[in-house]
Each structure stands twice: as structure tokens, then as C-alpha cells.
C-alpha positions in Angstrom: -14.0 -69.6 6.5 -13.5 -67.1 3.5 -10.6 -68.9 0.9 -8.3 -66.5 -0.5 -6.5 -67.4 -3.7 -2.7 -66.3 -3.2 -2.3 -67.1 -7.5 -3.5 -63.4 -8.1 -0.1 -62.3 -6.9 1.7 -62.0 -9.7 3.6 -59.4 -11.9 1.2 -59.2 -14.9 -1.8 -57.8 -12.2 1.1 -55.1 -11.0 2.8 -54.3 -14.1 -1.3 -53.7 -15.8 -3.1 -51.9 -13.3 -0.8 -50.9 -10.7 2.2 -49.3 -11.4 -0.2 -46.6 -13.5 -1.3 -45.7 -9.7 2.2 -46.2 -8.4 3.3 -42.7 -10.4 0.3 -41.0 -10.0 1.1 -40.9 -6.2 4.1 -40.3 -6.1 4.3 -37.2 -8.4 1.3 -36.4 -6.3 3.4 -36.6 -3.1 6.2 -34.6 -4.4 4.1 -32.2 -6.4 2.0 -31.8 -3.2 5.7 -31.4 -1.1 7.1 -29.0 -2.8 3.9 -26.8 -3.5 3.4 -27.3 0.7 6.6 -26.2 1.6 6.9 -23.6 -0.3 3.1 -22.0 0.2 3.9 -23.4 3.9 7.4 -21.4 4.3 5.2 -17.9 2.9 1.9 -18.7 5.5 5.1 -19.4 8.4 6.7 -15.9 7.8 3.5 -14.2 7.5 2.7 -15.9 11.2 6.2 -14.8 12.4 6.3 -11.3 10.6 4.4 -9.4 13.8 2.4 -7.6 11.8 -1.5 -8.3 12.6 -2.6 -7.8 8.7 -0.3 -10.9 7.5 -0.3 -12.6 10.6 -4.3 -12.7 11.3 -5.4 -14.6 7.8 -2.1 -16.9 7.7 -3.1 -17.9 11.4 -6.8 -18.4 10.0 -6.3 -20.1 7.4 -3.8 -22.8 9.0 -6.1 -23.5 11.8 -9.2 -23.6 9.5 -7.3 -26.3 7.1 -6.0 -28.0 10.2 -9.4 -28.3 11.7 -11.1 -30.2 8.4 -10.8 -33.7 7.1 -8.7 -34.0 4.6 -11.1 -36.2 2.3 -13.9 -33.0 3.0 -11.3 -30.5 1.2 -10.7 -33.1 -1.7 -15.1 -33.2 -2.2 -15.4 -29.6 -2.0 -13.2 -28.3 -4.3 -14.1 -30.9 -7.0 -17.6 -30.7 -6.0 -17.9 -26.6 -5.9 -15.7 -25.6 -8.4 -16.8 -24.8 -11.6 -16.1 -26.5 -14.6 -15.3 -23.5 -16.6 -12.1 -22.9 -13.8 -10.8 -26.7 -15.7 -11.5 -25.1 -18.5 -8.4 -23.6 -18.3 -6.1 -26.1 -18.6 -7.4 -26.9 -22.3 -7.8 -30.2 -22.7 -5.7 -31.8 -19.8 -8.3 -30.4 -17.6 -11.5 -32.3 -19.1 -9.8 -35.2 -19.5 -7.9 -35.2 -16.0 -9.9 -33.2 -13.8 -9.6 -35.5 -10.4 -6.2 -35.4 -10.9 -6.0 -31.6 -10.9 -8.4 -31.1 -8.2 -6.0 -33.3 -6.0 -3.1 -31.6 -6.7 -4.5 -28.4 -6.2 -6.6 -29.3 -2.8 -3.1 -31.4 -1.5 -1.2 -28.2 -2.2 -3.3 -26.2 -0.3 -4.2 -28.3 2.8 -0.6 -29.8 3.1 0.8 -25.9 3.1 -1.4 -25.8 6.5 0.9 -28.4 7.9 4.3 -27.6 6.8 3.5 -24.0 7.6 3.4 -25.6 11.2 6.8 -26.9 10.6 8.6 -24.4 8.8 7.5 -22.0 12.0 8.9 -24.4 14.6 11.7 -24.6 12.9 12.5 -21.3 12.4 11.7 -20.2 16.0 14.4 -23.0 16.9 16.8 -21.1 15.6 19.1 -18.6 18.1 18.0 -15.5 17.9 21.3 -14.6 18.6 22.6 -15.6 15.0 19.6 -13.5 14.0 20.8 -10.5 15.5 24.2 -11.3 14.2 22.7 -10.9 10.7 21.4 -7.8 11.4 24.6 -6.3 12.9 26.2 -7.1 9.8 23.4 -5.0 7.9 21.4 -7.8 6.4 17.8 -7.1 5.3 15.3 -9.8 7.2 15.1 -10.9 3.7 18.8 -11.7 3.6 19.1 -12.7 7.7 15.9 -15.5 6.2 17.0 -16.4 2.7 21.1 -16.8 4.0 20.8 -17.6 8.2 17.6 -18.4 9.7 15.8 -20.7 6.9 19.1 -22.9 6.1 19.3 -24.3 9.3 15.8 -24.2 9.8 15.6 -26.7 7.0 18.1 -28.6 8.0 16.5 -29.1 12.0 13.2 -29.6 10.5 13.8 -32.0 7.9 13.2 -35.0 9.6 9.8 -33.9 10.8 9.3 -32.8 6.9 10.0 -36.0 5.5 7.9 -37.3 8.2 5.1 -35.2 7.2 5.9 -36.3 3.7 5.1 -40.6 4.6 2.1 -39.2 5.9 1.2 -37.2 2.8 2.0 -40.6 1.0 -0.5 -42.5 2.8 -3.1 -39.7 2.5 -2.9 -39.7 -1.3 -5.1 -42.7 -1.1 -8.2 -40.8 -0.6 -8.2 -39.1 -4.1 -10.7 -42.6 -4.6 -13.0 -40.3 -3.5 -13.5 -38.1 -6.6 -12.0 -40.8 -9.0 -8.3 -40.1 -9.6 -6.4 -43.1 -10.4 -3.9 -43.7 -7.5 -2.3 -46.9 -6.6 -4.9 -47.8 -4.2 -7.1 -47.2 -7.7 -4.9 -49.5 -9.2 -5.2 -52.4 -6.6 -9.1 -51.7 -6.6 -9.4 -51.9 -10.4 -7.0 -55.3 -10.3 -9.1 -57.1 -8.0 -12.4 -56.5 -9.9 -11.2 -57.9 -13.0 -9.6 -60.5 -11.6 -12.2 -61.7 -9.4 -10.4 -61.1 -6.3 -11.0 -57.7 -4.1 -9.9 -58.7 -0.7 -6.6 -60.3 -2.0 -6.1 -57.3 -3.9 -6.9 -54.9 -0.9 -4.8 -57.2 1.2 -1.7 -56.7 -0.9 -2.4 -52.8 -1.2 -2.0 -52.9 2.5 1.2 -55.1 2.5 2.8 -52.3 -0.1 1.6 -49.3 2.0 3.2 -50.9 4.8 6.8 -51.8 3.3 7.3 -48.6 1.8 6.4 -46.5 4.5 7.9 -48.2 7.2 11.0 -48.6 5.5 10.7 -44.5 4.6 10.3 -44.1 8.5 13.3 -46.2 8.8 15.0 -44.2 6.6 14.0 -41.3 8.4 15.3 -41.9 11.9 18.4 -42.6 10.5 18.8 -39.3 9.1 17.5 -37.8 12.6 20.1 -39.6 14.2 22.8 -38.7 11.8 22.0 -34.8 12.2 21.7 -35.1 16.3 25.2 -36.0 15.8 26.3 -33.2 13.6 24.2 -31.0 15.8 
């Protein structure tokens, strides 16, 4: 039977190697939220506008990301992009390349998702408080930005937030193109120390508290706007 050596757990091996990870995904997670949300709101009222030149490529392109592996979108775009496209971002972008790739690709593929959301949620919505909107000579601009998309958010935000703990847990596959994410951290602990399978072990254990105590979290807010509702 395999011996595991429960010494490695300690602060020095979190504080060195870890928390580095630690922020890396989570400013990838909110990065990757807020870019989603907001590319997913744009793809959800080109779906919903009726018109067959904005709704045919939103609908394409949400099905198309829905319908890859996440981790295949991450490869590609670092694998096919050029260099020069880096280049760009002076000397950030040679010296943290994965990093941008990620952000870029989670942007992207997350939009596909939230788009699914944001539409939901907006189609939830009366369409009675719609037309009351209109009567009172809104633009569909206004009727969105002041009646239809604040209590769209405010129906979907559990499922958002949910969403969001899964767009946590996802950040863990930037290991494939070398970004340095807390499960990164973990990995690179565990070598030096001698110890991968306590180190993957406790990556799991942290994975686990903070997410379930975010889905804790988040049926308490569903529960405390079914009330309002």
C-alpha cells in the first residue's frame, strides 16, 4: 500500500507555489465573467433581434462553441495563432503568452454559454412589461437597457453565478498550454517536494471547499430572490 506523507501540508508549500496560481484563476474567472457576459448579452440579442442576418451567425457560433471541448479551443488558439498577433501586446505578450491565449479563448467560449443564459432570461420576462415600454415610447434600446435586461439579471443570476463555479473549475485546463493556475501551483509543489499525489490530493480537497461552499452560497441567494419574487 502506497504511504502518503501528510508533513507536506503546510503553509510554506501554499504561500511559495500556490497562492501565485490562486490569483491567476481567479482574475481568470472574473476576467473570463465579465468578458462572457457581456459578449454573451450582444450574441443573446442578436438571437432574439428576429432579424435572419444577426440572428443566423450568433445562433452558429453558440452552437459551434457549445459543441467543442473546452480544452480543444484553449490548443487551437495557442497552437494556430500566430506569434506576431502576441506581438501586440509588447512585451507582456512574449513573456505571458498562455496567459493571454486563456483569457482570450475563456472569453470567447464562455460568451457561448452565458449567451444561453442571458436569452432565457430575457424571454422570462412578461412581454407585457415589454409592451408597456413601448407604449410609453421607449426605443428597444431603452425597453432593454431600463425594463427587460434588469430583471433579466436579476432572474438569471443564480444560474450565472452557477455558470461562474463551473468556469472556476474549468480554469484548470490552461495546464494544457502552460499557464500557471493553481492547479499549476499544486503540480509545481509536489515535484519539488517530492510528493505529487499529496499534492494532487490537496488540489482536490481546495477545489472541493471552495466550490461547494460557492454553490452553497448560491442557493441561498436563489432562495432569497424566489421569495422577493
Amino acid at each position: 500500500m502506497m504511504n502518503l506523507d501528510l508533513s507536506f501540508y503546510n503553509w510554506d508549500v501554499i504561500s511559495n507555489f500556490v497562492v501565485k496560481g490562486f490569483y491567476f484563476s481567479i482574475m481568470l474567472t472574473i476576467v473570463a465573467t465579465i468578458g462572457g457576459v457581456l459578449f454573451g448579452t450582444v450574441l443573446a440579442l442578436m438571437r432574439l433581434s428576429g432579424k435572419k442576418w444577426l440572428d443566423a451567425p450568433a445562433a452558429i457560433y453558440v452552437n459551434g462553441m457549445r459543441s467543442i471541448p473546452l480544452v480543444m479551443v484553449i490548443l487551437w488558439f495557442f497552437l494556430l495563432v500566430p506569434a506576431s498577433f502576441y506581438a501586440a501586446f509588447g512585451s507582456i505578450g512574449s513573456n505571458y503568452r498562455s496567459e493571454i491565449s486563456a483569457v482570450i479563448t475563456f472569453i470567447a467560449f464562455e460568451a457561448a454559454y452565458f449567451s444561453e443564459i442571458m436569452r432565457a432570461g430575457i424571454q422570462s420576462i412578461p412581454r407585457g412589461q415589454v409592451h408597456a415600454g413601448q407604449a410609453v415610447g421607449m426605443t428597444y434600446g431603452q425597453n432593454m437597457r431600463l425594463v427587460v435586461l434588469p430583471q433579466a439579471f436579476r432572474n438569471m443570476l443564480p444560474v450565472l453565478l452557477t455558470q461562474t463555479i463551473i468556469l472556476f473549475q474549468d480554469t484548470s485546463l490552461v495546464y494544457a498550454i502552460g499557464a500557471y493556475d493553481m492547479l499549476k501551483g499544486f503540480e509545481t509543489a509536489g515535484k519539488n517536494f517530492g510528493r505529487p499525489i499529496e499534492a494532487y490530493l490537496l488540489a482536490a480537497v481546495v477545489y472541493f471547499i471552495m466550490c461547494y461552499a460557492l454553490s452553497w452560497l448560491v442557493k441561498r441567494l436563489h432562495k432569497k430572490i424566489a421569495i422577493i419574487r
